[in-house]
PyMOL CGO cylinders between C-alpha atoms (Angstrom):
from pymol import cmd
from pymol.cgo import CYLINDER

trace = [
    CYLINDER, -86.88, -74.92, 81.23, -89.31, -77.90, 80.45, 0.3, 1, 1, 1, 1, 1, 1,
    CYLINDER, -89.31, -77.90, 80.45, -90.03, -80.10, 83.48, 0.3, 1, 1, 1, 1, 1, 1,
    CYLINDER, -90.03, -80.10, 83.48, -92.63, -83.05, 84.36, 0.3, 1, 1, 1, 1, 1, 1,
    CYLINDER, -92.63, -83.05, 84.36, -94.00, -80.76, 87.27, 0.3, 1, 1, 1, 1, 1, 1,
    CYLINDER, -94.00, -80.76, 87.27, -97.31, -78.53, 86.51, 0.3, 1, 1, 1, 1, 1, 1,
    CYLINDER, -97.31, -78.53, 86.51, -97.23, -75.06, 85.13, 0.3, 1, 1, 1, 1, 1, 1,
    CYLINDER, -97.23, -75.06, 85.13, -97.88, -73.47, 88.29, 0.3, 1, 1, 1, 1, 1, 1,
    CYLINDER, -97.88, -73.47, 88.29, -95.08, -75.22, 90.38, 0.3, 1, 1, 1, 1, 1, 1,
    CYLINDER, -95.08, -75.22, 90.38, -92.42, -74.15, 87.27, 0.3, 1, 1, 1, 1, 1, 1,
    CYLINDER, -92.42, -74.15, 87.27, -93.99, -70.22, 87.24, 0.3, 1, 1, 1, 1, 1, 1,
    CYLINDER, -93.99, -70.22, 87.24, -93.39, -70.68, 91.27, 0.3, 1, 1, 1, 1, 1, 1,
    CYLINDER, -93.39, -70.68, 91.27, -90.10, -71.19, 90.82, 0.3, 1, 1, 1, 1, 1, 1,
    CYLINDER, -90.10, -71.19, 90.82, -89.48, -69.01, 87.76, 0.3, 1, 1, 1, 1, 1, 1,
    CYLINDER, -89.48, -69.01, 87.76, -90.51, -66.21, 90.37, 0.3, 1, 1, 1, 1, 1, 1,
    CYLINDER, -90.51, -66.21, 90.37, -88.46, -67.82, 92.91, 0.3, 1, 1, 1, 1, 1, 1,
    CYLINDER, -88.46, -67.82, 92.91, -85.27, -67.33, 90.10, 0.3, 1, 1, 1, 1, 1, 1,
    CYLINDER, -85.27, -67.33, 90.10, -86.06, -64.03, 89.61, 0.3, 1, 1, 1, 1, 1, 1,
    CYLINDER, -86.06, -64.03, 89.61, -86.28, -63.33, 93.08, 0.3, 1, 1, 1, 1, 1, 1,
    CYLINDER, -86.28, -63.33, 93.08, -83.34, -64.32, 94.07, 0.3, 1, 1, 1, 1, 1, 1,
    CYLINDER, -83.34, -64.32, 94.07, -81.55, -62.53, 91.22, 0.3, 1, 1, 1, 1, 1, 1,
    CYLINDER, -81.55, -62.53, 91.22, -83.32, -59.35, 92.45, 0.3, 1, 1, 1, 1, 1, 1,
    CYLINDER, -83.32, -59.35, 92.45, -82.61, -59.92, 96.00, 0.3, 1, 1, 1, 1, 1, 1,
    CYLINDER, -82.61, -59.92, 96.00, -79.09, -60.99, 95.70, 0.3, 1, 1, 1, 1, 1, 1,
    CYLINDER, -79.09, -60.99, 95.70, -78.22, -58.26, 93.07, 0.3, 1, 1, 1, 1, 1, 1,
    CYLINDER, -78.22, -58.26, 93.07, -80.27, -55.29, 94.43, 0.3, 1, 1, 1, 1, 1, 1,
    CYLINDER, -80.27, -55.29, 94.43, -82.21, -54.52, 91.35, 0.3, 1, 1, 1, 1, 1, 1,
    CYLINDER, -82.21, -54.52, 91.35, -85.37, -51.89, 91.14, 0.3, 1, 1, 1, 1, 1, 1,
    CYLINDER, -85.37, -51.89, 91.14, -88.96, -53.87, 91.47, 0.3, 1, 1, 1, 1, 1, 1,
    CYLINDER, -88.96, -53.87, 91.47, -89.17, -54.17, 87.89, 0.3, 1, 1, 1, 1, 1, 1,
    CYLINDER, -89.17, -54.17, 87.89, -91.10, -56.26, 85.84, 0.3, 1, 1, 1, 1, 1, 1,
    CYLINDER, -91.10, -56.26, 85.84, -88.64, -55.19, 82.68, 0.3, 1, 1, 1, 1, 1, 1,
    CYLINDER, -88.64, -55.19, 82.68, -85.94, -56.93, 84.72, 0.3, 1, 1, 1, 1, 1, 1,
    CYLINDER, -85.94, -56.93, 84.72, -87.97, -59.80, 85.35, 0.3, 1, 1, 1, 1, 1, 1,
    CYLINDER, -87.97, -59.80, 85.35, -88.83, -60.10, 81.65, 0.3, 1, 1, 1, 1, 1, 1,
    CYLINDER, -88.83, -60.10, 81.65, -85.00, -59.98, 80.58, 0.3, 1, 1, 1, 1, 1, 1,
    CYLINDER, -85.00, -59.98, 80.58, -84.16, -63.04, 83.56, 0.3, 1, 1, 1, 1, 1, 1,
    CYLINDER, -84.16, -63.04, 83.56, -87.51, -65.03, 81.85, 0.3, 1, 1, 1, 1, 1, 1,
    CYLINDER, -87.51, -65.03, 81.85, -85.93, -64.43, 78.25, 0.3, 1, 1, 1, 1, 1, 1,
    CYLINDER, -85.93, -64.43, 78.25, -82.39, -65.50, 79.87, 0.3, 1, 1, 1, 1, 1, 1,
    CYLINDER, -82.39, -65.50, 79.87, -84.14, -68.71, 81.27, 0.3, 1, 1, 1, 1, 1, 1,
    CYLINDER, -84.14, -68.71, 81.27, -85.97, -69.65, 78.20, 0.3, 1, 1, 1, 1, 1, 1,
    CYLINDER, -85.97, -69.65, 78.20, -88.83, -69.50, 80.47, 0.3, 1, 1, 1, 1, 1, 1,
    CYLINDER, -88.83, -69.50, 80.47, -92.24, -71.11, 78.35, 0.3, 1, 1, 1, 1, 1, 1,
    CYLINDER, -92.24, -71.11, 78.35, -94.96, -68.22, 77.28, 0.3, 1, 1, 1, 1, 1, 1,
    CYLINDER, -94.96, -68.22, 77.28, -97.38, -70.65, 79.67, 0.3, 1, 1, 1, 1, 1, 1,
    CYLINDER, -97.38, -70.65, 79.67, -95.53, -70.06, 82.75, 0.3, 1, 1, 1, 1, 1, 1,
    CYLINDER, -95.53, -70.06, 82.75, -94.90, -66.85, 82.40, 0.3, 1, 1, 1, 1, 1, 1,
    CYLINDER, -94.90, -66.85, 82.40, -98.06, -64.87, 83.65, 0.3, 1, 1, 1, 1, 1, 1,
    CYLINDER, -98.06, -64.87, 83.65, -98.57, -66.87, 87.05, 0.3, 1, 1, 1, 1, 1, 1,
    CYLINDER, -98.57, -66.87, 87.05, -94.93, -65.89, 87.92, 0.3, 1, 1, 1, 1, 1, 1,
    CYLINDER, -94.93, -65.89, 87.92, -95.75, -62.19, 86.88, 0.3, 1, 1, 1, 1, 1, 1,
    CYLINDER, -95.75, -62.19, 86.88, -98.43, -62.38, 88.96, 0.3, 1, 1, 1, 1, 1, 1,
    CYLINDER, -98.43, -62.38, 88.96, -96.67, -63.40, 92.09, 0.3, 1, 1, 1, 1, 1, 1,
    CYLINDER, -96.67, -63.40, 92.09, -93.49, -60.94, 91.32, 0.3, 1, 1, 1, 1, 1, 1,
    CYLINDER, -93.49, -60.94, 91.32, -95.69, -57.69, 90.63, 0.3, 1, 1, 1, 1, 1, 1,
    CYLINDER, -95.69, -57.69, 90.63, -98.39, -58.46, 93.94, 0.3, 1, 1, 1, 1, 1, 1,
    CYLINDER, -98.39, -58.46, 93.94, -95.37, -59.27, 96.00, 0.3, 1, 1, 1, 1, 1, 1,
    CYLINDER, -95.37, -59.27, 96.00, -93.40, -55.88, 94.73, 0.3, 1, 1, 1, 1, 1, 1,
    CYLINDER, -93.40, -55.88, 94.73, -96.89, -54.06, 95.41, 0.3, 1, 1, 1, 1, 1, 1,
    CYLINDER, -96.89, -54.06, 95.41, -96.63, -54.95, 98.86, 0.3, 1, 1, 1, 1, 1, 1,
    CYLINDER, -96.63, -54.95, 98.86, -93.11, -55.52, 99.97, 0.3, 1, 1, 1, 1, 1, 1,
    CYLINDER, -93.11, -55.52, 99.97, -92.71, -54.20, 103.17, 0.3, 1, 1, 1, 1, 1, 1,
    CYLINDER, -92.71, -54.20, 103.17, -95.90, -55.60, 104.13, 0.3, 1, 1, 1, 1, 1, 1,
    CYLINDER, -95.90, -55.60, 104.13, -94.97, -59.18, 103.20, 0.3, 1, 1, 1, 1, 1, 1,
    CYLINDER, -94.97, -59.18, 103.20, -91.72, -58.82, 104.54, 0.3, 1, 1, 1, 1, 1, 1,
    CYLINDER, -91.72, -58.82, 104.54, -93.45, -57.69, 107.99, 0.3, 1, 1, 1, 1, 1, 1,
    CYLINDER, -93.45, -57.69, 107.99, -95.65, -60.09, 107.94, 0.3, 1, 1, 1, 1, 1, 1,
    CYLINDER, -95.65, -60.09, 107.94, -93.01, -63.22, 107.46, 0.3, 1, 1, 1, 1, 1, 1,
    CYLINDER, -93.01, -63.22, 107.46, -91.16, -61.40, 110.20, 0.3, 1, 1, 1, 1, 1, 1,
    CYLINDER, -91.16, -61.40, 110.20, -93.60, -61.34, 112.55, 0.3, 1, 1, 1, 1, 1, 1,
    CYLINDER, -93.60, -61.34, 112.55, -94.62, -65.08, 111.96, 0.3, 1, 1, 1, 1, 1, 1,
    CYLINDER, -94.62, -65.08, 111.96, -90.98, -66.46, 112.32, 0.3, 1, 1, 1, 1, 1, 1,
    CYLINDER, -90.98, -66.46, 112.32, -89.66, -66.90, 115.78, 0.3, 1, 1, 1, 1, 1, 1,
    CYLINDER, -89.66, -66.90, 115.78, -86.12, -65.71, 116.60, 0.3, 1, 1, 1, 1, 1, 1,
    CYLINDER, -86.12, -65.71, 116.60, -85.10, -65.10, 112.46, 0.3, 1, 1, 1, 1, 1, 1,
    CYLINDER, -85.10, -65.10, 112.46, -85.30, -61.65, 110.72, 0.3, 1, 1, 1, 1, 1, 1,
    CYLINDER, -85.30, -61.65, 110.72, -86.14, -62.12, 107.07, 0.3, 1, 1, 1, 1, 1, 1,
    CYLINDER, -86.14, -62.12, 107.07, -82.54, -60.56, 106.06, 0.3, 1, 1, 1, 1, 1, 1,
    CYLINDER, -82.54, -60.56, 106.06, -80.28, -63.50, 108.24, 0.3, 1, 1, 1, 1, 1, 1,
    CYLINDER, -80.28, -63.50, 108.24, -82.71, -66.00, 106.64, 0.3, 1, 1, 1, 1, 1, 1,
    CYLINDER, -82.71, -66.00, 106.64, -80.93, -68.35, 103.58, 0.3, 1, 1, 1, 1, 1, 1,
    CYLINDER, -80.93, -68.35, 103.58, -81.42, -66.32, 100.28, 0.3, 1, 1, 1, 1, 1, 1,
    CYLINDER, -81.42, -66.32, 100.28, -83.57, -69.52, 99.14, 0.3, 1, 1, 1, 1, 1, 1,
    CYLINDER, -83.57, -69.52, 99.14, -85.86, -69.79, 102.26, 0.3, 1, 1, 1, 1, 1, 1,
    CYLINDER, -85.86, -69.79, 102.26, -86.88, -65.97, 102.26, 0.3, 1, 1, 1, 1, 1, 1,
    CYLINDER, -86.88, -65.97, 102.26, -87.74, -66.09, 98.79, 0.3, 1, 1, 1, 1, 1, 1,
    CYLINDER, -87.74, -66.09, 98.79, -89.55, -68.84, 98.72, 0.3, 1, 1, 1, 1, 1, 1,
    CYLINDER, -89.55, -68.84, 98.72, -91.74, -67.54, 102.18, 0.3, 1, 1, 1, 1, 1, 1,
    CYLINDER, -91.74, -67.54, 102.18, -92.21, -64.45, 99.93, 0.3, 1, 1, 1, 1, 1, 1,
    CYLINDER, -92.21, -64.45, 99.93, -93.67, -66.24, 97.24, 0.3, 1, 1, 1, 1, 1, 1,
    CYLINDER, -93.67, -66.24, 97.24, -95.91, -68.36, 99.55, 0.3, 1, 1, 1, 1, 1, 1,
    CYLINDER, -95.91, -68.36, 99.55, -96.86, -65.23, 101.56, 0.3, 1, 1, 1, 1, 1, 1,
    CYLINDER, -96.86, -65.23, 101.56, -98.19, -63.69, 98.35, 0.3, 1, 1, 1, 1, 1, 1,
    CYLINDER, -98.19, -63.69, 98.35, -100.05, -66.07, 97.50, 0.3, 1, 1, 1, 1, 1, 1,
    CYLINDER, -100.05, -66.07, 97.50, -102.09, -66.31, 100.69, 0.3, 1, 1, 1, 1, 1, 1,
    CYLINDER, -102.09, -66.31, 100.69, -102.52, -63.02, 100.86, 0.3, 1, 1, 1, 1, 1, 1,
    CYLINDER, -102.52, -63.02, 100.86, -102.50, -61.81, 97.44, 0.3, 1, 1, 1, 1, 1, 1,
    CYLINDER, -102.50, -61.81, 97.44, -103.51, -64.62, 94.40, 0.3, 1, 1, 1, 1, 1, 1,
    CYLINDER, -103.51, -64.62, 94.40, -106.74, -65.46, 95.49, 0.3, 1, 1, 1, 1, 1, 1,
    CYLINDER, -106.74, -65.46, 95.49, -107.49, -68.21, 93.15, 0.3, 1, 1, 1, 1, 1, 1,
    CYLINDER, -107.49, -68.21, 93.15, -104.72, -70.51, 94.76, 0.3, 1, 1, 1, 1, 1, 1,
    CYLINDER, -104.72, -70.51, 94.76, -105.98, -72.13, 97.88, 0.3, 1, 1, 1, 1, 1, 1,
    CYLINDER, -105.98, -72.13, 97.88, -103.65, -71.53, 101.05, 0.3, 1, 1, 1, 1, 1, 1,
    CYLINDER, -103.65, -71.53, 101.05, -102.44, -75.31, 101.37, 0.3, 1, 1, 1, 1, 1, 1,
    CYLINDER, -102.44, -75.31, 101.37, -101.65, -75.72, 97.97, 0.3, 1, 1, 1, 1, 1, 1,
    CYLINDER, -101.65, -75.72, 97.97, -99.61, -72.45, 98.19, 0.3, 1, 1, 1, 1, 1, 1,
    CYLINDER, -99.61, -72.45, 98.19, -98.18, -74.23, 101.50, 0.3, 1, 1, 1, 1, 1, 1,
    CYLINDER, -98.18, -74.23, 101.50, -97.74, -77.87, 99.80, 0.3, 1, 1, 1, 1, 1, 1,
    CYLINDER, -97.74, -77.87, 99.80, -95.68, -75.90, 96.96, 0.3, 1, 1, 1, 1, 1, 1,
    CYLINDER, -95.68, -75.90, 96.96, -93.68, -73.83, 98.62, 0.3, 1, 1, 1, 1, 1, 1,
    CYLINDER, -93.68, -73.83, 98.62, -92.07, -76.80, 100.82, 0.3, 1, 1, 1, 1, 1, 1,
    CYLINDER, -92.07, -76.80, 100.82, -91.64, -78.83, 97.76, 0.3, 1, 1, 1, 1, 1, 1,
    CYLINDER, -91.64, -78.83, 97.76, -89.75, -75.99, 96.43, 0.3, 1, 1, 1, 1, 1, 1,
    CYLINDER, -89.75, -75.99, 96.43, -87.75, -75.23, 99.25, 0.3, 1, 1, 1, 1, 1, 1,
    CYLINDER, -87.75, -75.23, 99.25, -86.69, -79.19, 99.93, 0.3, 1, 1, 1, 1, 1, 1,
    CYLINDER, -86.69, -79.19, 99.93, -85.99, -79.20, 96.25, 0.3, 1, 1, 1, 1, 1, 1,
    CYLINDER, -85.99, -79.20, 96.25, -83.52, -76.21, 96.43, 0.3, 1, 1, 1, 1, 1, 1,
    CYLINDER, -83.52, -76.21, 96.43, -82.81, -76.20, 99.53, 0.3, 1, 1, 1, 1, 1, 1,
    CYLINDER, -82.81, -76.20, 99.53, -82.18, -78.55, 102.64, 0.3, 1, 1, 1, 1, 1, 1,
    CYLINDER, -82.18, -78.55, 102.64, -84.48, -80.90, 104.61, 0.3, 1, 1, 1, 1, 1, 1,
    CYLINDER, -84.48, -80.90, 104.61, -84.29, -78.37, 107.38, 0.3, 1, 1, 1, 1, 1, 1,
    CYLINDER, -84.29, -78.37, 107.38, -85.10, -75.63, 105.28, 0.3, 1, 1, 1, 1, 1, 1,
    CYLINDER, -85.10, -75.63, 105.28, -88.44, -77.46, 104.35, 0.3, 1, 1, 1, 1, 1, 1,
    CYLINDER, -88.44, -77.46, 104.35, -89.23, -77.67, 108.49, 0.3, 1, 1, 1, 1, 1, 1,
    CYLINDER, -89.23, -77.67, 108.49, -88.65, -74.22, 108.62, 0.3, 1, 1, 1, 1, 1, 1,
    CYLINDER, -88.65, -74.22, 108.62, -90.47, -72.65, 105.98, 0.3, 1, 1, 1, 1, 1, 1,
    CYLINDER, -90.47, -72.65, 105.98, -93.40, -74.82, 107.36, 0.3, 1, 1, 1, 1, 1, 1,
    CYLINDER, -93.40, -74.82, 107.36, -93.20, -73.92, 110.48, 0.3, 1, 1, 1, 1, 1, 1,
    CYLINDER, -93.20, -73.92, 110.48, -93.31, -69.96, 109.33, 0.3, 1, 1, 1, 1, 1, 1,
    CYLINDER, -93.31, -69.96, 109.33, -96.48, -70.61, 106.64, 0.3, 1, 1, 1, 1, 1, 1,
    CYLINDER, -96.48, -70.61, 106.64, -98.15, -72.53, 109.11, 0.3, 1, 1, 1, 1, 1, 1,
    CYLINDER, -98.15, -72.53, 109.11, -98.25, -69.40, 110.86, 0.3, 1, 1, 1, 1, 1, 1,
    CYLINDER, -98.25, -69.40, 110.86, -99.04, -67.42, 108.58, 0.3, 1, 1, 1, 1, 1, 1,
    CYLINDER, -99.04, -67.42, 108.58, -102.36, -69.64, 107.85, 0.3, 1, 1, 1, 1, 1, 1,
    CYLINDER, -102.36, -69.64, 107.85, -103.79, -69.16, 110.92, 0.3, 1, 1, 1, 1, 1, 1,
    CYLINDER, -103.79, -69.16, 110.92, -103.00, -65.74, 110.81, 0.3, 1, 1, 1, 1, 1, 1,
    CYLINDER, -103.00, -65.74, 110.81, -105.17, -65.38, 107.53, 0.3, 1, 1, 1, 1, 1, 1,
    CYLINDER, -105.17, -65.38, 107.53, -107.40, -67.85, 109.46, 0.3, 1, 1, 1, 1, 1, 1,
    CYLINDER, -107.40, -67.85, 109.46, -108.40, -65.34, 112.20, 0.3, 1, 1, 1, 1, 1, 1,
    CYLINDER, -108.40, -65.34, 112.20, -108.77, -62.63, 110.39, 0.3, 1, 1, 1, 1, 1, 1,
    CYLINDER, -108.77, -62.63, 110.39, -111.68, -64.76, 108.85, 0.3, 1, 1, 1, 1, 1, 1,
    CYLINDER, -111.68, -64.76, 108.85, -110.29, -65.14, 105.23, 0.3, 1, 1, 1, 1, 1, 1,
    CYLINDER, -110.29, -65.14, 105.23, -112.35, -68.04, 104.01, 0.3, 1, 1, 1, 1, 1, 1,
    CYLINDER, -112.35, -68.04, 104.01, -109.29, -69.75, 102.13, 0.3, 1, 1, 1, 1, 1, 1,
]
cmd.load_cgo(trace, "trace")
């Protein structure tokens, strides 16, 4: 799983993989799971911990996240939402809310690179839209990131 992008964009998407096989499968929050899909992957020792990170804030918190995407995305329920998009707002939404040493527009920058890389164009509108959102959100509740 070696790539020219930085070790935090590859543990983004390393979560984003074992999202998606959690979501799509309908697997226990489980950090044992998530450790056999890393092994599976190859997945690098370096990347590793950031992705933990994301997976075991945004499984402390689920409902809450989920909530909280819901409520920032007009006329779309998280659950009719493309399997890629959701995860990836997951990801993003646990890192603004969550992983406090990742600023909220780099958390915003990568998750739309992620989703135009895996997803569509329109996707990457979207997801925008939706995180935008969810910035000022964070934003008036006076969260200095």
């Amino acid at each position: 799983m070696t790539s020219t992008t930085g070790p935090r964009r590859r543990s983004r998407e390393l979560a984003l993989q074992c999202l998606h096989q959690w979501d799509q499968q309908g697997h226990e929050s489980s950090l044992e799971i998530v450790e056999g899909v890393m092994d599976s992957l190859g997945a690098e020792a370096e990347i590793r911990p950031h992705a933990r990170a994301i997976l075991s804030a945004y499984w402390d918190h689920p409902a809450d996240l989920d909530e909280w995407i819901d409520s920032a995305s007009e006329n779309w329920r998280l659950s009719r939402m493309a399997v890629i998009d959701r995860n990836v707002l997951r990801i993003a939404a646990t890192e603004l809310r969550y992983i406090e040493d990742v600023p909220a527009r780099v958390a915003i920058d990568e998750a739309i690179e992620i989703v135009r890389r895996f997803s569509t164009e329109k996707s990457a509108s979207f997801v925008n839209g939706i995180l935008d959102r969810l910035l000022k959100d964070t934003e008036q509740v006076d969260d200095p990131r």
